[in-house]
Each structure stands twice: as C-alpha cells, then as structure tokens.
C-alpha positions in Angstrom: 0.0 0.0 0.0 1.4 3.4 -0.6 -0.2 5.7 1.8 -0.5 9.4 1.1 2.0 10.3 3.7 4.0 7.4 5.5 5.0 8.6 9.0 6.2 5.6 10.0 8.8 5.6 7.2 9.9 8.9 8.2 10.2 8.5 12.0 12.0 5.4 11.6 14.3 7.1 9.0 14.9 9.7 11.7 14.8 7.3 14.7 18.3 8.1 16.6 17.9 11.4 16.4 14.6 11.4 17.7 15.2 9.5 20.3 18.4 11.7 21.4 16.3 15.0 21.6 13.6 12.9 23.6 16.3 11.4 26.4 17.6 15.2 26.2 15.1 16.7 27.5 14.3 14.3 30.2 17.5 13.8 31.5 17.3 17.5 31.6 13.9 17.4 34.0 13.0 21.0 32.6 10.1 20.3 29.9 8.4 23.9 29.5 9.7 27.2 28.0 13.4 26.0 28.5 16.5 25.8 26.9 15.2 23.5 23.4 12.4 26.1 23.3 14.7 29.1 23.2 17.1 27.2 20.6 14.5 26.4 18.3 13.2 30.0 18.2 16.5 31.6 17.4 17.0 28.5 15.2 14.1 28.8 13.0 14.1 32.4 13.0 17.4 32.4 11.4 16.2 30.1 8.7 13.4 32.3 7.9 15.9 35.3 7.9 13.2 36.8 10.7 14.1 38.8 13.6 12.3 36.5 15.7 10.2 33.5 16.5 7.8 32.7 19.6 6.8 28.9 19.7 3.0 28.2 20.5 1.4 25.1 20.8 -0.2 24.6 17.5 -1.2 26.3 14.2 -4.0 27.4 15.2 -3.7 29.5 18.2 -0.4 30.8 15.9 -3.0 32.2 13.8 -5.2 33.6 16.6 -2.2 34.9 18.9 -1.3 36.4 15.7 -4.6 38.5 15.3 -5.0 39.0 19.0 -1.6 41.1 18.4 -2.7 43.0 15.5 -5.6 44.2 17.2 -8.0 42.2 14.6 -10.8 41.3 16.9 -14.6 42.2 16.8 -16.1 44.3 13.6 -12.8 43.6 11.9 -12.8 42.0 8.5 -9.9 40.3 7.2 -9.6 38.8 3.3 -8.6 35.1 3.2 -9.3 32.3 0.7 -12.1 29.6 1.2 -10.3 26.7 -0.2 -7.5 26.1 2.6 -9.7 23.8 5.1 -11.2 26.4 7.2 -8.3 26.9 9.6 -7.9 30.4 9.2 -11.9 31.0 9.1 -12.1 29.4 12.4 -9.6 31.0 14.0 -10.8 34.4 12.5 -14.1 33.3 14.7 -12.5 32.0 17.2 -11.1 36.1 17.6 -14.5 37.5 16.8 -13.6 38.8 13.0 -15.4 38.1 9.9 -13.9 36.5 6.9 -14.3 37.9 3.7 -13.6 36.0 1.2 -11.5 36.0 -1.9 -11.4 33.8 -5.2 -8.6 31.9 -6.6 -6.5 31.7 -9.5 -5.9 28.0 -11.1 -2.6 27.8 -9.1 -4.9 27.6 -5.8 -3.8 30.5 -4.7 -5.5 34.0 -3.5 -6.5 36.1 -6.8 -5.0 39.0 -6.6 -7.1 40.7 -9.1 -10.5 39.4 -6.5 -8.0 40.7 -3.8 -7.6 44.1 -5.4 -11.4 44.9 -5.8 -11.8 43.9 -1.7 -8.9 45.5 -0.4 -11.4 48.9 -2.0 -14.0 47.5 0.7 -12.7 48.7 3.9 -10.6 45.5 4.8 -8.7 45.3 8.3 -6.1 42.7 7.0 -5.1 40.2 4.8 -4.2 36.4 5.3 -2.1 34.9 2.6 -2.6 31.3 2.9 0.7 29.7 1.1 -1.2 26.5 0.3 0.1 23.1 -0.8 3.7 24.6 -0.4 3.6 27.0 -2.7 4.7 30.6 -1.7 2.5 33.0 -3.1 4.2 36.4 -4.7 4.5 38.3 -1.5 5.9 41.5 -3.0 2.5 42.0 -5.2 0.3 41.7 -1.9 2.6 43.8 0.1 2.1 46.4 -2.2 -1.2 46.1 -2.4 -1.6 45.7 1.4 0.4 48.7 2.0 -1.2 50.9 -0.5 -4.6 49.8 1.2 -2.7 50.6 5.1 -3.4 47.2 6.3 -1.4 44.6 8.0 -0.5 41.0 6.2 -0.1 37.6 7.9 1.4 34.8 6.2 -0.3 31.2 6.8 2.8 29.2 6.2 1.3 26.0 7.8 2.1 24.1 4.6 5.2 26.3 3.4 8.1 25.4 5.6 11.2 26.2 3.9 9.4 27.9 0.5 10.8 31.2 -0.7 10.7 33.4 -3.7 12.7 36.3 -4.8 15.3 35.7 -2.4 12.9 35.7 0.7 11.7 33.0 3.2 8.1 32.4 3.8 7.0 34.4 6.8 9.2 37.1 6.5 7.6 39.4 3.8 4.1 39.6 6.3 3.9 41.2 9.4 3.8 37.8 10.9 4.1 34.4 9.4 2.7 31.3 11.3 3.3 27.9 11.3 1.8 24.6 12.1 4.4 21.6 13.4 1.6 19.0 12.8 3.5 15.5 12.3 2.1 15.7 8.4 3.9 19.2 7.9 7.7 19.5 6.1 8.6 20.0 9.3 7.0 18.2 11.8 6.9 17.1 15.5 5.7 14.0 17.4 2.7 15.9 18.3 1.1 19.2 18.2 3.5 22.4 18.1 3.3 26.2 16.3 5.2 29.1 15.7 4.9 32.8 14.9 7.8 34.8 13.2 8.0 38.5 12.9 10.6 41.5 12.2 8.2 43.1 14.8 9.9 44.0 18.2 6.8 44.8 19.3 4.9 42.5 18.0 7.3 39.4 19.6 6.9 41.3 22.8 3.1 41.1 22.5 3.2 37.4 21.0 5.7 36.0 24.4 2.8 37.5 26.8 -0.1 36.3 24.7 1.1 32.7 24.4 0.9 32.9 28.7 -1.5 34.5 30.0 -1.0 37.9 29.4 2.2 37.8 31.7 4.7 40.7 31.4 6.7 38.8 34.4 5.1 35.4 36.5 1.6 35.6 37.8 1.8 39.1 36.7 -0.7 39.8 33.8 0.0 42.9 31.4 -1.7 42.5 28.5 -5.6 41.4 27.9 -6.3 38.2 25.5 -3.6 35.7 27.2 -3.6 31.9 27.1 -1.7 28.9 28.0 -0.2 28.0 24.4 3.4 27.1 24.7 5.7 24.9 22.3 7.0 22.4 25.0 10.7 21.2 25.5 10.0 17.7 23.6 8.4 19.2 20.1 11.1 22.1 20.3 14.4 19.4 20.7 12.9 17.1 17.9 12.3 20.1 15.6 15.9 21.3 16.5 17.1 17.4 15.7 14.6 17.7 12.2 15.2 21.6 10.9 19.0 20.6 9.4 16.9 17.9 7.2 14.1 20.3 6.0 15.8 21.8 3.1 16.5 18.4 1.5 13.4 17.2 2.1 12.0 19.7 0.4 13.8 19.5 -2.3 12.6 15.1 -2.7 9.4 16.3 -2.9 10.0 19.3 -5.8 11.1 15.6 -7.3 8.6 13.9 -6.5 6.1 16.7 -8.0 8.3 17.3 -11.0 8.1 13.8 -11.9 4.2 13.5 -11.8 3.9 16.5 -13.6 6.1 15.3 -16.5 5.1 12.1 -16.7 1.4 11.9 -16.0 -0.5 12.1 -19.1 -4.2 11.6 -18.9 -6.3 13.6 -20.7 -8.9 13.4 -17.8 -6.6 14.7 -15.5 -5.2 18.7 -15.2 -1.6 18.4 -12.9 0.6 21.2 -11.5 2.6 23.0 -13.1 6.5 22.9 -12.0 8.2 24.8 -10.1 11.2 26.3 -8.3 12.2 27.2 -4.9 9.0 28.5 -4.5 7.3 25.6 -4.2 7.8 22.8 -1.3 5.7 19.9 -2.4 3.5 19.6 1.2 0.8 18.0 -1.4 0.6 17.6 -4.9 -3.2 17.8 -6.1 -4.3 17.2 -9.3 -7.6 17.7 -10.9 -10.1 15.9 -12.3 -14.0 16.2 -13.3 -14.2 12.7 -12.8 -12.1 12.7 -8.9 -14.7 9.8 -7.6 -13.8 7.3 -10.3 -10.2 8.0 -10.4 -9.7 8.0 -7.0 -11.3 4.5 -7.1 -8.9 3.1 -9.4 -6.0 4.4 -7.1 -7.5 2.1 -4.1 -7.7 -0.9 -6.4 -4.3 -0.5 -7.0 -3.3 0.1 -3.3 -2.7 3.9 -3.8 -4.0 6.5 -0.9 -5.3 9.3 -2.1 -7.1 12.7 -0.6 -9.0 15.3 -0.9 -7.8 18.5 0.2 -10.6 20.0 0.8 -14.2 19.1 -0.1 -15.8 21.4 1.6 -15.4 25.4 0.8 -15.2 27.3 3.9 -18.2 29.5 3.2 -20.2 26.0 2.6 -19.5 24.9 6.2 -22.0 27.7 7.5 -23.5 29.1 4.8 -26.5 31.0 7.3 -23.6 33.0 8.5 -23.1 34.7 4.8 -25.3 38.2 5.0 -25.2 37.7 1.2 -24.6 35.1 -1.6 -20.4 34.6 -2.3 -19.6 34.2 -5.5 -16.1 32.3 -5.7 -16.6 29.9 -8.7 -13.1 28.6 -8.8 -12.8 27.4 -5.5 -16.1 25.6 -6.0 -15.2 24.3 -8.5 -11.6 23.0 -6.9 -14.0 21.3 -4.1 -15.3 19.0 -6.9 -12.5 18.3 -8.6 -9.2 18.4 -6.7 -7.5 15.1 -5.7 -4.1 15.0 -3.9 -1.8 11.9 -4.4 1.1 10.9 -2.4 4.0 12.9 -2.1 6.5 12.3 1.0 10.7 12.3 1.3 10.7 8.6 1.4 8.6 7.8 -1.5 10.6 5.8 -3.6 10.6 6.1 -8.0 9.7 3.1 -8.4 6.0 3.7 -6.2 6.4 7.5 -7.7 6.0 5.4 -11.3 3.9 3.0 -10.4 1.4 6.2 -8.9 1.9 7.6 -13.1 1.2 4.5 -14.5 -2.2 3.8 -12.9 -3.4 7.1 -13.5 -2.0 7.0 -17.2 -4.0 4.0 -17.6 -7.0 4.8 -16.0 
C-alpha cells in the first residue's frame, strides 16, 4: 500500500535522532519554556531570515495569537481564501472577526485581481494562505496591502522552507505562522506552532499572549492571554529535524516534477512545475471525474485525498449576510484530488502512482 504520507517511514528514518532529543530533554527534568524552546526559536528564525520567532502550541492558536496582536478582533474584517480547510476561518471566529472571502487563481492561490477589488472595501487585514507549499508572490500583496494601510499575515502551515525572490516564507508579512503537525515539512511528534515577525513589538506582545498575558510570573499585562506554549519535547525534535528540511523539500520538488512530466491523462489537469517556491506539502491534481479515479487508485493500493471538499463559506452558509460568488474554489471542491508525495517515496511507487493514473 502506498499511503498518502507514511510517517512511520519517516520516523524510523529519523529514529536516533529522535530519540536523542527525547532522552535530552528528560534527562534534563525541565520540559516547559526551557532551553530547546529558546534554541528552536532563534533557530528557525534564522532560517526564515526573521528577527524572531515565539513557539505556541499549534497552528492554530499561531494564527489567533497572531490576530490578537494585530488588534484584529470584533467588527474587523480580514480577506482570506475559502479553499484552505477552514483553519484560518475558524480562528478568525474564534477572535470574533469576519472573513471575507477572496477567489482563486488556477494555481490555488488567492487572486489577486479578487484581492484588489476587496482591499477597495474597507478590509482590516489580509491572510495569505501559502497552500500546498507554494509561496504566493508576497511582494505584489505587500504592495497592495500597503497601499490599502493594512497589516499582512502569512499562513505558512504548509510552506516550511518555501521562498521566492530571495525571501523566506514568513518574512515578507507582518507575521508568518506555522503549524508543526507531524504531516507538515517540518514536523513534530505531536502538536507544536510558531509565529515569526521583524516586529519587536509585535514578539513582545506574542511571548505574553502565548501565557496568560504575563509581562513577568503571575503578573498579567496584557488582555487576550492563554496557556499556548511549544514544549521542551516538540522544540528538541524540531531542533534534531530543521537541518533535514531543506533536503526534504527538495525530494518532494522531485517527487512533483516527476508527476507532472510524466502523468498524461487527458482526464486529469496536474501542477505546473516549479522552483524554490514551491515545497511539495501536497501535490493535487484535478479531475472532473475525482470519484472514479480515486477508485482506481485504491484498487491499485494507492491512498489518495481530498484537500478539501468542503469550501469554507459552505460549512455555515446561514452566517453569509449575502450570496459569495467564488466559482473557482467551487469548483476546486469538486475536482481536486491529492496523491502521495513524502521524502521517502521511492521512484519506483512515484511510477507506479503515473502509470495507474496514465492507464485509468
């Protein structure tokens, strides 16, 4: 069987030094905000070329720890895109601010034409979702962004280690945040987040959000605080992982080359190629006829996925005060299909992935 993403292949391929940062910590006895939290921060911040980096617990309170500290809250309205499994809607809701929605382009990625027309509607802020592993072009909605005077926050969830024209993604936004899922480029054994800025202020805000508000212990400065901190274990096996990222990354730009240049079915629409912009977290295809292909994949022992069936504004469509109108993300709901795509595929099951689709 070749699953869609084999973590067992990967944490056996990275066994000893797992296990090292694990026996690290606990012959250490210090397993919150200590010393492999602090390393990873300035570790990672100096791969994304960031000033700095505040570990959280997961993604998602990254992303909302991120809009507490830009003030986006109640009444607010932020542009995001409705084909990136709801994460950043929820945590938008979670804050009290309203998504508004915004198309996109056959690449997956935010329009920036749609983009343009809302950023004329009184908008609050922008989330660039850089999905699949591709970076989007940052410099185009800076501009935008800055021209409109509102603050940008780069969902990098899928995006470890992406860049384009010479900059890291999370280091064009205001913030950048991160998910450490075990699925992600860069993953833990469990859950674990980040947030990167160039912000001094905005770190300061982010290291008393993540606990309670606390300017100094049981001392609470600043309104919004929770308990949302990376912990020792997640931060040591992300230290033992980060040297690795930037050739895994570069397996699965393989990987995605490879179906893209080989699969030919006239049925099925695949990626186009790409550079260093473009980290291979999934590689999705499309297909009008997803259902029956995705059949044939299981008959040949093949996982496949669906990432994601469901647009965000079709989750809770009562909360819309109006129809949306985003036709190609509907129409990426019906017909995307992601196939597997992990550092320790092999080209033999890479082939064997072409051939059954080639012959469907």
């Amino acid at each position: 069987m070749i699953l869609i993403n084999d973590l067992a292949r990967h944490s056996q391929a990275q066994g000893a030094v797992i296990r090292e940062a694990v026996e690290r910590v606990l012959a250490s006895g210090w397993f919150v905000l200590g010393p492999e939290c602090s390393g990873f921060e300035r570790e990672f911040a100096d791969y994304c070329s960031v000033r700095s980096c505040v570990g959280v617990a997961n993604g998602t309170d990254a992303l909302e720890l991120a809009f507490g500290a830009l003030g986006l809250g109640p009444g607010k309205r932020v542009a995001t895109v409705a084909n990136a499994g709801c994460y950043a809607s929820t945590a938008l809701r979670a804050v009290g601010a309203q998504p508004v929605y915004v198309d996109v382009g056959p690449d997956y990625l935010m329009d920036l034409d749609h983009l343009d027309r809302a950023l004329t509607e009184s908008l609050d802020a922008v989330v660039v979702t850089h999905l699949f592993g591709l970076m989007h072009d940052m410099a185009a909605i800076r501009r935008m962004a800055d021209r409109a005077g509102v603050p940008v926050i780069e969902d990098c969830a899928q995006a470890h280690g992406a860049q384009r024209d010479g900059r890291q993604a999370g280091s064009v936004g205001d913030v950048g945040t991160f998910s450490f899922y075990p699925t992600k480029n860069l993953g833990g054994i469990g859950d674990g987040g980040a947030i990167v800025t160039n912000d001094e202020r905005l770190e300061a805000q982010l290291r008393r959000l993540r606990q309670y508000g606390w300017e100094a212990k049981y001392r609470v400065a600043q309104v919004g605080g929770r308990n949302s901190r990376l912990d020792e274990i997640q931060a040591a096996v992300l230290r033992a992982k980060l040297p690795h990222l930037d050739g895994w990354n570069a397996r699965r730009r393989e990987i995605a080359a490879r179906y893209s240049r080989k699969i030919n079915q006239p049925r099925v629409s695949v990626p186009s190629r790409h550079g260093l912009e473009y980290v291979a977290h999934l590689y999705a295809i499309t297909s009008e006829d997803r259902d029956a292909l995705r059949t044939r994949l299981a008959a040949a022992g093949i996982s496949s996925d669906i990432h994601y069936p469901v647009p965000d504004h079709r989750h809770m469509p009562e909360e819309a005060a109006e129809p949306i109108s985003l036709p190609t993300t509907e129409r990426l709901a019906r017909t995307i299909l992601s196939l597997p795509c992990f550092p320790e595929l092999t080209d033999d099951e890479v082939d064997h992935v072409i051939e059954v689709v080639n012959s469907w």
